[in-house]
C-alpha positions in Angstrom: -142.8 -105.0 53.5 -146.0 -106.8 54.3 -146.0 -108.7 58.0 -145.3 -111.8 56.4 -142.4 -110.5 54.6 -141.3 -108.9 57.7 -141.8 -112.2 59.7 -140.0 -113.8 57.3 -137.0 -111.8 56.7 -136.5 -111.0 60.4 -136.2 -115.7 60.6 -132.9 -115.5 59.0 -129.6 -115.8 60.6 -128.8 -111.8 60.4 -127.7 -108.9 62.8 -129.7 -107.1 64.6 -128.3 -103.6 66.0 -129.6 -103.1 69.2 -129.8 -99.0 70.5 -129.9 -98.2 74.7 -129.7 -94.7 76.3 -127.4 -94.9 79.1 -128.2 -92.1 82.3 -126.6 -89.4 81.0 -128.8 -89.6 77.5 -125.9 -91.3 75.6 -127.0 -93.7 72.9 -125.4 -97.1 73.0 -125.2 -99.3 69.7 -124.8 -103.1 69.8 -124.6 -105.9 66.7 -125.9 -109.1 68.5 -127.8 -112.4 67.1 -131.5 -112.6 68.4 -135.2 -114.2 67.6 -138.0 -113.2 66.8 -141.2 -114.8 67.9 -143.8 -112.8 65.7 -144.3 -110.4 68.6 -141.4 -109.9 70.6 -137.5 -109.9 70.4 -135.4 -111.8 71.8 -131.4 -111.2 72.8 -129.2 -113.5 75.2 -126.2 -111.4 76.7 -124.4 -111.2 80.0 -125.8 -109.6 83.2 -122.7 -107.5 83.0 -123.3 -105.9 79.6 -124.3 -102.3 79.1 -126.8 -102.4 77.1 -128.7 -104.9 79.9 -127.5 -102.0 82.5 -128.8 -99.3 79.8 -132.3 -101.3 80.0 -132.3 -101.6 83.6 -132.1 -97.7 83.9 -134.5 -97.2 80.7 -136.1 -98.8 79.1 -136.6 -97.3 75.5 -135.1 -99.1 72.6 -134.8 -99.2 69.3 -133.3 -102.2 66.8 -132.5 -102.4 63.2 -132.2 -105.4 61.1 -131.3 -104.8 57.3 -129.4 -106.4 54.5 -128.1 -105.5 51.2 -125.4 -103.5 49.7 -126.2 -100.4 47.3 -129.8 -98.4 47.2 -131.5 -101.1 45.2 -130.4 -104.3 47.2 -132.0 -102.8 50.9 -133.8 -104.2 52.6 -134.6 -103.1 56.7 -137.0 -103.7 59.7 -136.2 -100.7 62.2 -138.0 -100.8 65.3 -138.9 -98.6 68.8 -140.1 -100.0 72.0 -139.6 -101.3 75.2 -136.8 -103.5 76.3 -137.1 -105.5 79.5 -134.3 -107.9 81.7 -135.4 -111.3 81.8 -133.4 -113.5 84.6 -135.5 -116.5 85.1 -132.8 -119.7 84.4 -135.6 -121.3 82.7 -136.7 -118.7 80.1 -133.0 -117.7 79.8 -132.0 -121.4 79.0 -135.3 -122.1 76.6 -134.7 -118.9 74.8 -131.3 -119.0 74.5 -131.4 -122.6 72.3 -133.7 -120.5 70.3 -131.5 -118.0 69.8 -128.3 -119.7 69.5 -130.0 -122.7 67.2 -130.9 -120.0 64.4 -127.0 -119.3 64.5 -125.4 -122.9 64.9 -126.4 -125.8 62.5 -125.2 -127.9 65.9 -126.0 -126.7 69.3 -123.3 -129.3 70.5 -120.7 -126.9 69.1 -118.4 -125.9 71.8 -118.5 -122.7 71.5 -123.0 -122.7 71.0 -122.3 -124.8 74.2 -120.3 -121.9 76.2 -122.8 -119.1 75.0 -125.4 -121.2 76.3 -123.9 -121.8 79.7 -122.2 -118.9 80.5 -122.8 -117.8 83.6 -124.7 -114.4 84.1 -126.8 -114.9 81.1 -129.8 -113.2 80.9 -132.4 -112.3 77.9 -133.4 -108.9 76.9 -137.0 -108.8 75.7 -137.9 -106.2 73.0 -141.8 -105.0 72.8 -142.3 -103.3 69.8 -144.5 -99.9 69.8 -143.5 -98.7 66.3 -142.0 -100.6 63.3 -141.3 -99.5 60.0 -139.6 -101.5 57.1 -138.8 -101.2 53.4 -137.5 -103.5 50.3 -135.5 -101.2 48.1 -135.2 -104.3 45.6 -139.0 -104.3 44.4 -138.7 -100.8 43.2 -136.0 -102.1 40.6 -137.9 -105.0 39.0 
């Protein structure tokens, strides 16, 4: 795919599967919802989560977002970089409506509202280094 395909496949409301390497080397997969701003990737979680404790102890990541059942319906952004721990209230608030708004047609929802507010939140910040991505369903027309 072309950056603008990629840009605009990664807008929809899909998964993204999040990979951390705990101390001892372990990988650590995670489904979560997320934004992406063109540049950078965007995850609200909890403090408490291990992938945020995975980050804090190093911070190589990788992410895949992809779609489509069979070889000729897949389509796939896979991604290596750099995660960071963002904490800041402000950032974690702004992002977070972001986040959760691509995910809930109403952020007045109760349970977009308890995401939001959960105490503990944090963002994780993904900084590409290398993508790669592929659409299995031009090769069939």
């Amino acid at each position: 795919m072309g950056e603008k395909e990629v840009k605009q496949f990664l807008s929809k409301g899909r998964i993204l599967r999040l990979a951390t390497v705990d101390a001892r080397g372990v990988p650590h997969i995670t489904p979560v919802w997320y934004i992406y701003d063109g540049s950078k990737f965007y995850i609200l979680t909890s403090r408490r989560s291990r992938k945020v404790e995975n980050i804090l102890g190093k911070d190589t990541v990788s992410l895949c977002v992809d779609v489509g059942e069979g070889y000729w319906e897949r389509r796939a952004v896979v991604v290596w970089g750099k995660g960071r721990v963002l904490e800041d209230a402000g950032t974690v608030k702004e992002k977070g409506v972001q986040i959760l708004g691509k995910y809930f047609r109403d952020m007045n929802h109760p349970t977009a509202q308890r995401l939001l507010t959960s105490p503990g939140n944090v963002i994780i910040e993904v900084t590409p280094e290398r993508t790669t991505s592929w659409d299995y369903t031009e090769a069939k027309r």
